[in-house]
C-alpha positions as CSV (number, residue, x, y, z in Angstrom):
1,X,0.0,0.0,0.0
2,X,1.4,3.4,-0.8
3,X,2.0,6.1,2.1
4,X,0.4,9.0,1.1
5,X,2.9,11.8,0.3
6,X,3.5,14.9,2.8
7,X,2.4,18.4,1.3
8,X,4.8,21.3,1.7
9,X,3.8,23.8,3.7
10,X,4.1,26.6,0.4
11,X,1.6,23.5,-1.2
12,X,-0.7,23.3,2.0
13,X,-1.2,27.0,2.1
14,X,-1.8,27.6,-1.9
15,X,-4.7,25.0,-1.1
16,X,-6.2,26.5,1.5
17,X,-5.8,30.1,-0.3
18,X,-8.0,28.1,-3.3
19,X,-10.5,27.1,-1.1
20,X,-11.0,30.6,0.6
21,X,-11.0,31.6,-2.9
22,X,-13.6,29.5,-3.9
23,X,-15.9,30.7,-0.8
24,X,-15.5,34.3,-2.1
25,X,-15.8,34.0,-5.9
26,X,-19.0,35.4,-6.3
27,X,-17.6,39.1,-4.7
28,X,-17.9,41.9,-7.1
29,X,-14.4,42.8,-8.7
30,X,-13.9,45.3,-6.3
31,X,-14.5,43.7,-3.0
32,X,-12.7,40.6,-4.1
33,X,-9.4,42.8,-5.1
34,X,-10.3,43.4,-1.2
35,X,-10.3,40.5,0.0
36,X,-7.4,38.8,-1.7
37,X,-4.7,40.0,0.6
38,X,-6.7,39.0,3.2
39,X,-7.2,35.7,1.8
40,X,-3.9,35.5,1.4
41,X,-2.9,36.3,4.8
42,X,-5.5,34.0,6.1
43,X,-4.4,30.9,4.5
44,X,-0.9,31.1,5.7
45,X,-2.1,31.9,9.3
46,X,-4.6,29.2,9.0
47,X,-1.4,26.2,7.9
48,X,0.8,28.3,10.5
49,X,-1.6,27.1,13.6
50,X,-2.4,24.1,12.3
51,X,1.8,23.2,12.6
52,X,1.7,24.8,16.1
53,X,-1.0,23.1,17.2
54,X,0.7,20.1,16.1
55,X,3.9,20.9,18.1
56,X,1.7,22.1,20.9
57,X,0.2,18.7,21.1
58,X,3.3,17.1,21.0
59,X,5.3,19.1,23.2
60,X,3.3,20.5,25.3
61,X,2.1,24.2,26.4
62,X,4.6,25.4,28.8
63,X,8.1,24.9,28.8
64,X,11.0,24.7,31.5
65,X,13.5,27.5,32.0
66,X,16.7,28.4,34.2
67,X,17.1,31.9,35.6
68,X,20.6,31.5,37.5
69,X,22.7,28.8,39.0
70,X,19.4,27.3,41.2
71,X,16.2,29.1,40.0
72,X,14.3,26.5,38.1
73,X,10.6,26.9,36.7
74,X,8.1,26.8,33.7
75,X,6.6,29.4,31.7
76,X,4.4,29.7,28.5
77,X,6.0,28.1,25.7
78,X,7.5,30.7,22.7
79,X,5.2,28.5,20.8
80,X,1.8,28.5,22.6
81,X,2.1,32.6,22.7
82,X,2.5,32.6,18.9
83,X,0.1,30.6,19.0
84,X,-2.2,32.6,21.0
85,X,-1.5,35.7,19.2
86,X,-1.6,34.4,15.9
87,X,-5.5,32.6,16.7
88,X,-6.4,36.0,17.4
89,X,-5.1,37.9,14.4
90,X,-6.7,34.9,12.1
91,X,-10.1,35.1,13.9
92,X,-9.7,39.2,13.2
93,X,-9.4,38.7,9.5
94,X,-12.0,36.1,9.4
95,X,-14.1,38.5,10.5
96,X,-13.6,40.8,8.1
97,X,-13.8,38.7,5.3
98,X,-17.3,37.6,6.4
99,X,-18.3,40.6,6.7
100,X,-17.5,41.4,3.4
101,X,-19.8,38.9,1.9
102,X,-23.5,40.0,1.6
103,X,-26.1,39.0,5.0
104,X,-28.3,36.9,2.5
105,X,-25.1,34.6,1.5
106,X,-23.8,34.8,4.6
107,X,-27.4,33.1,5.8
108,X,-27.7,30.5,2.5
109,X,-23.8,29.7,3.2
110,X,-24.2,28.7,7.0
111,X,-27.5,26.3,6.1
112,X,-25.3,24.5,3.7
113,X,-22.5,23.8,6.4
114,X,-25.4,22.8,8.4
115,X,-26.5,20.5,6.1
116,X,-23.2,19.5,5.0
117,X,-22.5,17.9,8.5
């Protein structure tokens, strides 16, 4: 049986950038030269978390540290306040890309999630 081969993360973020596309296609010409950037920035945050979250998982949240010869003690991982930080900015520009699309789509897209599930 053949292992299914690894994407690269330049590979992993161009898809996700096509299917953001895809939810925005029907955006005038004007709002969708708008939202491209943020599409763009989007799908790299989006692969981004996705590998923190993964190294998170694996490693853990917090992470030991040495302040002189006999002070021990954990903090927050550098990765799980990237992390944090970057969840944030990513559900910012979310936000403003749905709120680019029309209330009427908006409505007809979230009944075909529903119904997807």
């Amino acid at each position: 049986m053949a292992t299914k081969k690894e994407k690269t993360k330049e590979q992993r973020i161009k898809t996700e950038k096509t299917r953001l596309k895809g939810i925005f296609k029907d955006l005038d010409e004007n709002k969708r030269k708008l939202v491209t950037p943020l599409i763009e920035k989007a799908a790299f945050m989006s692969i981004e978390l996705d590998d923190l979250q993964a190294k998170l998982e694996k490693e853990g949240w917090t992470s030991e540290y040495q302040n002189g010869q006999n002070q021990w003690g954990t903090k927050k991982s550098p990765e799980a306040e990237t992390y944090i930080a970057l969840s944030k900015n990513y559900a910012a520009v979310i936000k403003q890309l749905t709120e680019l699309v029309p209330a009427a789509k908006r409505k007809t897209s979230r009944l075909a999630a529903l119904r997807e599930e």
